[in-house]
C-alpha positions in Angstrom: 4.5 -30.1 -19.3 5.3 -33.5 -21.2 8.0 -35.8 -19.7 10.7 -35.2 -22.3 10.0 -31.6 -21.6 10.6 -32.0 -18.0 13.7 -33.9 -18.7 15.5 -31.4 -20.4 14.2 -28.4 -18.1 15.9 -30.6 -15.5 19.1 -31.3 -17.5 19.7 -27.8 -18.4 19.3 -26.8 -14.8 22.0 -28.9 -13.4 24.1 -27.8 -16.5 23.3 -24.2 -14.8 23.7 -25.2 -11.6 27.0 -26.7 -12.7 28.6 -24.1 -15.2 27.7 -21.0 -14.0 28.4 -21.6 -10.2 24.6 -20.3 -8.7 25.4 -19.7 -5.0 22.5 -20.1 -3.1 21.2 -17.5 -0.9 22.0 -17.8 2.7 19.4 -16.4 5.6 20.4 -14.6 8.1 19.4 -13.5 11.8 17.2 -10.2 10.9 19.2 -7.9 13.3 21.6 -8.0 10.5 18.8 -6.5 8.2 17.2 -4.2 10.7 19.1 -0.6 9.0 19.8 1.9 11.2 17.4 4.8 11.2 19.0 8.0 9.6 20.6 10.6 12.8 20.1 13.4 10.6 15.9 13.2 10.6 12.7 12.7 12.5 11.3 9.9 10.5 13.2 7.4 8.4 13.1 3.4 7.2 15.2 2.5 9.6 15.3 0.7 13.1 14.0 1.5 15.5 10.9 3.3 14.8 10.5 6.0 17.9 8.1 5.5 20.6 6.5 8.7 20.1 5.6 7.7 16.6 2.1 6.2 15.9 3.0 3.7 14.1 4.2 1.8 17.3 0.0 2.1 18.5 -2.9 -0.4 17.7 -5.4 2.4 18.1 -4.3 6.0 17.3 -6.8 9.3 18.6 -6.1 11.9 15.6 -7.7 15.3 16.6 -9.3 17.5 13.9 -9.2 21.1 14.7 -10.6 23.7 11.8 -9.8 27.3 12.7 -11.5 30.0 10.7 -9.4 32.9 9.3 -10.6 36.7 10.5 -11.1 37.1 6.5 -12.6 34.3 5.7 -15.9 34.9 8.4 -18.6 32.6 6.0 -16.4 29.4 7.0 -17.8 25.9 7.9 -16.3 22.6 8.3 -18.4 20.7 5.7 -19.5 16.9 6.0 -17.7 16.7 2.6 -14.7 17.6 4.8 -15.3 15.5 7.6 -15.6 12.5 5.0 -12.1 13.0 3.7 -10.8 12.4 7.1 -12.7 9.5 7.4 -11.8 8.0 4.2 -8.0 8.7 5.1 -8.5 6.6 7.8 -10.2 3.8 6.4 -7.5 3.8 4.0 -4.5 4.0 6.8 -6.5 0.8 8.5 -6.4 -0.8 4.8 -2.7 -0.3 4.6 -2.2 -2.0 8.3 -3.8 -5.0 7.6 -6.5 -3.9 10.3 -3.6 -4.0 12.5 -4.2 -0.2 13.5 -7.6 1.5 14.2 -7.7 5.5 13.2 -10.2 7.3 15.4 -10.9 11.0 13.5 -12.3 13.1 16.6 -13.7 16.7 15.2 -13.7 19.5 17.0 -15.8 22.7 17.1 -14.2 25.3 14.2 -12.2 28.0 16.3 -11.8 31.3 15.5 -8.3 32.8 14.8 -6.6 36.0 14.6 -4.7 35.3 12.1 -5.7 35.6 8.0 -4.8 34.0 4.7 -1.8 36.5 4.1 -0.9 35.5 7.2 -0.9 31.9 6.1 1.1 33.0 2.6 3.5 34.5 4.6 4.5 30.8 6.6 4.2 29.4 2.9 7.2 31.8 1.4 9.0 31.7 4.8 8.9 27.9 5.0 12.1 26.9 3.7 14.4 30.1 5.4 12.8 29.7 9.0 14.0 25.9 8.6 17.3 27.0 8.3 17.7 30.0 10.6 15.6 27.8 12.9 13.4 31.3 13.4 10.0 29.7 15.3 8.4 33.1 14.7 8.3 32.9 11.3 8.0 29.2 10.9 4.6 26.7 10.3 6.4 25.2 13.5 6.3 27.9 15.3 2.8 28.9 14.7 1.4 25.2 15.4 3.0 25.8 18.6 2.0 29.1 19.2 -1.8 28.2 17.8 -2.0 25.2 20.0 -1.3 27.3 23.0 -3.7 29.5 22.3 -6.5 26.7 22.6 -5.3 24.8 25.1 -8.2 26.1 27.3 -10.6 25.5 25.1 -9.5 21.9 24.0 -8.8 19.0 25.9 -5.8 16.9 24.6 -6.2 13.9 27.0 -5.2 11.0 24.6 -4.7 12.6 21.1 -2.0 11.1 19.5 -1.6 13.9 16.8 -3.2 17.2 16.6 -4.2 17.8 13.0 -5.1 22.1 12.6 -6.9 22.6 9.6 -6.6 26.3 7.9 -9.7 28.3 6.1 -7.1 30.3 3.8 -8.8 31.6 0.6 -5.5 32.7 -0.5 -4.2 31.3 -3.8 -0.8 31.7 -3.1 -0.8 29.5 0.1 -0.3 25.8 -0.1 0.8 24.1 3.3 0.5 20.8 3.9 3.2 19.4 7.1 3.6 17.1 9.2 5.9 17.9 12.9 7.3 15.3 14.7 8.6 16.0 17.9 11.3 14.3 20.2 10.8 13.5 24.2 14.7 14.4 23.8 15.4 16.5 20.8 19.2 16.9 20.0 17.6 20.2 19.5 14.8 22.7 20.7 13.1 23.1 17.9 11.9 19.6 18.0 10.5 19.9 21.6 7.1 18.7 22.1 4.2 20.9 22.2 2.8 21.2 26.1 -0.8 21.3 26.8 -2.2 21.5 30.1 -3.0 17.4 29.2 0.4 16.7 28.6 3.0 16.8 25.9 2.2 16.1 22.2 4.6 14.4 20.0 3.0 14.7 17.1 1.4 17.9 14.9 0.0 18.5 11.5 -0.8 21.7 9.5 -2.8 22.6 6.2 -3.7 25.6 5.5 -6.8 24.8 3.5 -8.7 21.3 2.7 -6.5 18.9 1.3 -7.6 16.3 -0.3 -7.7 12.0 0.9 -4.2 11.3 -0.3 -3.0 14.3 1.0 -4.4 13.8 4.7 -3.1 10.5 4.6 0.1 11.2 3.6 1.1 13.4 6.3 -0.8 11.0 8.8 2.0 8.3 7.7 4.5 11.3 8.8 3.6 10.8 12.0 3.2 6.9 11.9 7.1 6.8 11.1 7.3 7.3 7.3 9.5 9.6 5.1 9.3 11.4 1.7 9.8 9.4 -1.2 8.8 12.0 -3.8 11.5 14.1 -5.1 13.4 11.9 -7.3 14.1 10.5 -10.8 14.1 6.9 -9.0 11.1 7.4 -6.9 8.5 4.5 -6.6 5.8 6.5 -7.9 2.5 4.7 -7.3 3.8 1.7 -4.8 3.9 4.0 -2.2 1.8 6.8 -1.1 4.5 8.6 0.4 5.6 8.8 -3.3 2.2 9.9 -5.1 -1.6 9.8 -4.7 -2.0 6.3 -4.4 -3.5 4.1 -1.9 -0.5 1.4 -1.4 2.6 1.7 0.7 5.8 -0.8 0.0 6.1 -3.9 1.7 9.4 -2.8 3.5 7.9 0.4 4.4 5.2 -1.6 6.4 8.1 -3.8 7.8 9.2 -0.7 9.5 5.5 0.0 11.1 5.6 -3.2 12.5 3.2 -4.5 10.1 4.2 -6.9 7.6 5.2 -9.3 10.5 9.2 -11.0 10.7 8.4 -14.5 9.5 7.7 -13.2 5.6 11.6 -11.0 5.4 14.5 -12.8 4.6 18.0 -11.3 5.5 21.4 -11.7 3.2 24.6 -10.6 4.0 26.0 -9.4 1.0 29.8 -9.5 2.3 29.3 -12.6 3.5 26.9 -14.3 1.5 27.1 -13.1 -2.1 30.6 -14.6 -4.1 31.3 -12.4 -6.6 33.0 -14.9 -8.1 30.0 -17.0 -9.2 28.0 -16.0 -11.8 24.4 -15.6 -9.4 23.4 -15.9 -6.2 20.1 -17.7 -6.4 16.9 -16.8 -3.8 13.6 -17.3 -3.8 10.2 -15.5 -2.9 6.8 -17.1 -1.2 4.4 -16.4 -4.3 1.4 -16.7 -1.9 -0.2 -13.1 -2.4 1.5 -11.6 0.9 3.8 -9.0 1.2 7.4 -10.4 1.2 10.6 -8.8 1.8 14.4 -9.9 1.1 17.0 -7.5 2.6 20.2 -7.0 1.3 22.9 -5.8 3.7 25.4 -3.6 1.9 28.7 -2.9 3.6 27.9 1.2 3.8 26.5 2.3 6.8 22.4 2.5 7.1 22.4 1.2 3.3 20.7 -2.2 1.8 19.3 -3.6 -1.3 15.6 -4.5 -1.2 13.3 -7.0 -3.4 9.9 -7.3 -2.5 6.8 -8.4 -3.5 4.8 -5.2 -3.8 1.1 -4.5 -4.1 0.0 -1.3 -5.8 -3.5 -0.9 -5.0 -5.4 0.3 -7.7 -8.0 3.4 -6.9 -11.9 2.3 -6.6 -12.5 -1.1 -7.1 -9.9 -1.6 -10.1 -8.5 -4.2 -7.7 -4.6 -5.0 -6.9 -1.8 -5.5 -8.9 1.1 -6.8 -7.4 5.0 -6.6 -8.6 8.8 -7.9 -7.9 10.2 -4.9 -6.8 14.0 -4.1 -6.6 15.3 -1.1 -5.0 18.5 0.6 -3.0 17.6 2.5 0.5 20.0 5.0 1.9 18.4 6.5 5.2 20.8 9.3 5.0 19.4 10.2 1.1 16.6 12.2 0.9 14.6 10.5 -0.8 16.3 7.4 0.6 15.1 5.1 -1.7 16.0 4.5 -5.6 14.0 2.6 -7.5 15.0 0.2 -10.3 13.9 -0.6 -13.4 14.1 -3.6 -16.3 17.6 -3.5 -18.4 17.5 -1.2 -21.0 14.7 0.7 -20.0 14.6 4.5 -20.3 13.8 6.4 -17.3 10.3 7.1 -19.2 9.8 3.9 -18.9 9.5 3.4 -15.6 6.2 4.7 -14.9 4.6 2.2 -17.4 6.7 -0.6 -16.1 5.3 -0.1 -12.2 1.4 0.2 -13.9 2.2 -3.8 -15.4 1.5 -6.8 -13.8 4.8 -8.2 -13.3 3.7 -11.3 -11.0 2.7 -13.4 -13.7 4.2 -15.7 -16.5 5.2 -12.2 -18.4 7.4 -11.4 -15.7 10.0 -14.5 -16.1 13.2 -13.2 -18.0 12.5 -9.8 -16.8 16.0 -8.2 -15.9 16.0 -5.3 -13.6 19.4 -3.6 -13.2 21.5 -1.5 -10.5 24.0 -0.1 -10.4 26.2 -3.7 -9.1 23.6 -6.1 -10.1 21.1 -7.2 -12.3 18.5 -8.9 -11.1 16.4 -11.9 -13.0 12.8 -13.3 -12.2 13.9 -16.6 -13.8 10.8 -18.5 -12.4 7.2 -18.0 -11.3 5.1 -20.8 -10.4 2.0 -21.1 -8.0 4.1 -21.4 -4.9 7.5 -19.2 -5.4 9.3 -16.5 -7.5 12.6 -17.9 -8.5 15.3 -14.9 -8.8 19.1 -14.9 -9.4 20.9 -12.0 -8.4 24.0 -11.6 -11.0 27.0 -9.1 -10.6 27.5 -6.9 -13.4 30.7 -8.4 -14.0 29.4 -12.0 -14.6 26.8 -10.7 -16.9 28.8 -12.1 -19.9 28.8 -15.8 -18.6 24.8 -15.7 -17.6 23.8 -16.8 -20.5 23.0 -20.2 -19.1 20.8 -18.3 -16.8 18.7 -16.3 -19.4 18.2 -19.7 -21.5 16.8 -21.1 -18.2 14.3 -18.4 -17.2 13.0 -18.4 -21.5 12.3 -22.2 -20.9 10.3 -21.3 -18.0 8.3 -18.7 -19.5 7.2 -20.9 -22.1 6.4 -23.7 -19.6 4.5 -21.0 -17.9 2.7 -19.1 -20.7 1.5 -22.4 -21.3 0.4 -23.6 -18.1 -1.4 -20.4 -17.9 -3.6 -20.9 -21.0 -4.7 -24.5 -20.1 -5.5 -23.1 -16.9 -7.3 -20.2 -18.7 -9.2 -22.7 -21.2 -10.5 -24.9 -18.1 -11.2 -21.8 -16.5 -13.7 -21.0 -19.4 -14.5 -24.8 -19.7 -15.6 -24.7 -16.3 -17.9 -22.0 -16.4 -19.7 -22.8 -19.9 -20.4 -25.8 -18.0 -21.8 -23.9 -15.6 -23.6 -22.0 -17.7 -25.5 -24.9 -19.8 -26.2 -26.7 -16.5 -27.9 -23.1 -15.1 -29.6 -22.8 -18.3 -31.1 -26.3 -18.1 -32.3 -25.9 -14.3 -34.1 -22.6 -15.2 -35.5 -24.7 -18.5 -36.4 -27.4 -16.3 -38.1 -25.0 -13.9 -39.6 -23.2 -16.6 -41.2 -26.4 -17.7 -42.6 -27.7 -14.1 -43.9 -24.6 -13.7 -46.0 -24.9 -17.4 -47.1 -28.5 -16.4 -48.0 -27.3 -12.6 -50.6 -24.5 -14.8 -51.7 -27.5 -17.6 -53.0 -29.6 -14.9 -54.9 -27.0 -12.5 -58.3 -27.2 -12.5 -61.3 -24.4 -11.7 -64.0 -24.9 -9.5 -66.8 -22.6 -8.6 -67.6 -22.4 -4.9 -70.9 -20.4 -4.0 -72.6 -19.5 -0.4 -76.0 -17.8 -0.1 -74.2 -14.4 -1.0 -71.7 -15.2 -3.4 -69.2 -17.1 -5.4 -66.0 -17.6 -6.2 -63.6 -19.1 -8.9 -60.8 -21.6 -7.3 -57.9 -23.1 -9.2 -55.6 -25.6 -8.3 -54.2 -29.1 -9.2 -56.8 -30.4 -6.3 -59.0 -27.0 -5.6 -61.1 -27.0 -2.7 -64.0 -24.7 -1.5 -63.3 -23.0 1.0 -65.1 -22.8 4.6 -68.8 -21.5 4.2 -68.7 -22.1 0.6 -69.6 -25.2 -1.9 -69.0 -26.6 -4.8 -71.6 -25.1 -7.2 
């Protein structure tokens, strides 16, 4: 940037700073931010995450048990399978940061008395035996009833989660669930399952092979995690608990314990948002980490989020990483809304979450809500600048909007020098490889030129030696 650029970038911010009243953001102690897990489920993304949940381990013991259907008798548990599983949990491990190690222990395939009808039957009961809380006709039920059936022939010492995988050649069955149970359920039904090894807290159930996603989504059931799925506002592929994707959100991990304290920032938004002034201004570390700022709202187990957000793209396609801005409810099923850039169509959204937004392209960006509107008005090599404006004070933000334009183009531009000395630097790079192999090329030509051949002989035979100095060797000479 030249100098009389820099000037008047710095002149218009203090006009900013001046006439449109930016309240900077204030942090907080994070108890403030920690929101309340909901009352009215097992798993939510709220504080504090239940001991009997995984996600509190360093090292979780998943058993795999595959049960064969009395009409389905050909059965196997494939390698194919059994490589699913372990891909699910190289992918949980991924997600963690290597903070959690996911050991898949197989079992032998059982054999049942049950069949795939019997399996259809759980399927179109599912929903009813939930409400009349009816275990006999319920997937809950037949985990528990299944699980007690091979007990003897299983030991449970140390599993974390039992995982019973179906043989159902049905069409019309489709269950994939995840039980977690309670030491002290408000409630039977969410007793744990006794074994003679103890009591397990934690259960899954598909009635046929699922598929990686799949077996890790219900996996992060039992680490803590709730639907997100469901909804208009969903967050689609940020979150695997939303879609087939391999990324969870930052705050999501917050909640597992493993995007660690020191990268979340807490506001208070009673305290420490005027709505008076036109923006309250905070900032982001722009350092590749996951980052979290938590906005407490005045409703109970409710907060705004903005995060820096990775979505992890499938194969080797890399990362791409946003500013994402969302409302959580713990009480909503799905609890969290999504938002998306101002005038954007709900259409949009999809498209929006599949850009990279942490990059020059994303300054001036506006995402709304429903009380705010949220503006990336900087991103440079060390921070994302935002400003959080009340709907209200949209009218006088104009200040604001002129600001983040002037650092877009500062941006853009810094981005393309960098670009042209990244391709500067490697055309460099490239001559000066080209001349070494030349150069090489050409030793190597003069090494040949000056060789010279020599005929060495012995009472038996000879031989042809070449080199710069040749010499015969032992028994031999020259001829």
């Amino acid at each position: 940037m030249n100098s009389k650029l820099k000037v008047f970038v710095a002149s218009l911010l203090c006009s900013v700073l001046l006439a449109t009243g930016i309240g900077p953001a204030t942090a907080n102690s994070l108890s403030e931010c920690r929101i309340a897990a909901s009352s009215h489920s097992m798993v939510s993304l709220g504080f504090p995450l239940p001991s009997e949940r995984m996600g509190n381990k360093g090292s979780v013991n998943v058993l795999i048990v595959p049960f064969r259907l009395v009409d389905v008798p050909s059965y196997t548990f494939t390698s194919f399978f059994k490589d699913d599983y372990l891909q699910a949990a190289r992918l949980i491990e991924e997600l963690s940061d290597g903070q959690v190690k996911v050991n898949m222990i197989f079992s032998d395939v059982l054999d049942v008395n049950y069949t795939s009808n019997d399996m259809v039957a759980l399927l179109v009961n599912q929903q009813d035996s939930w409400r009349t809380r009816d275990e006999s006709k319920s997937t809950w039920g037949f985990v528990r009833k299944l699980v007690a059936e091979i007990d003897t022939k299983l030991n449970f010492k140390g599993v974390d989660t039992v995982f019973l995988h179906g043989s159902s050649a049905a069409r019309g069955s489709h269950i994939a669930e995840a039980m977690m149970f309670s030491p002290n359920p408000t409630e039977p039904w969410f007793r744990p399952i006794s074994t003679a090894e103890g009591d397990i807290y934690n259960a899954i159930l598909v009635d046929k092979h699922q598929n990686v996603y799949t077996i890790a989504h219900e996996l992060m059931h039992n680490f803590g995690l709730t639907d997100l799925y469901g909804s208009l506002y969903s967050p689609e592929e940020l979150s695997l608990m939303a879609s087939n994707s391999p990324s969870l959100l930052s705050y999501e991990k917050w909640v597992l314990g493993w995007v660690p304290d020191s990268r979340v920032q807490c506001i208070v938004e009673s305290r420490d948002i005027d709505q008076t002034k036109v923006s309250t201004r905070m900032s982001l570390p722009n350092n590749g980490q996951d980052q979290i700022l938590v906005v407490r709202t005045s409703e109970d187990k409710t907060a705004l989020v903005i995060e820096t957000s990775k979505r992890v793209m499938a194969g080797s396609a890399g990362v791409e990483r946003h500013v994402a801005f969302y409302s959580l409810h713990n009480d909503y099923r799905p609890p969290i809304k999504l938002f998306t850039p101002a005038n954007s169509t709900v259409r949009d959204r999809i498209n929006y979450l599949r850009q990279d937004k942490i990059n020059p392209d994303a300054i001036g960006v506006r995402i709304e809500s429903d009380r705010y509107e949220l503006l990336i008005t900087d991103v440079t090599l060390s921070e994302i600048v935002l400003d959080l404006i009340p709907r209200s004070q949209l009218a006088n933000a104009q200040a604001l909007f002129s600001e983040a334009a002037i650092a877009k183009a500062r941006a853009t531009q810094e981005e393309k020098l960098l670009k042209a000395k990244a391709e500067a630097d490697a055309k460099a790079k490239a001559e000066a490889d080209a001349r070494s192999q030349s150069s090489e090329i050409l030793g190597k030509a003069a090494q040949r030129s000056n060789k010279k051949v020599i005929v060495c002989v012995n009472s038996k035979t000879s031989k042809r030696i070449s080199g710069i100095k040749p010499k015969c060797p032992s028994g031999f000479k020259k001829k």
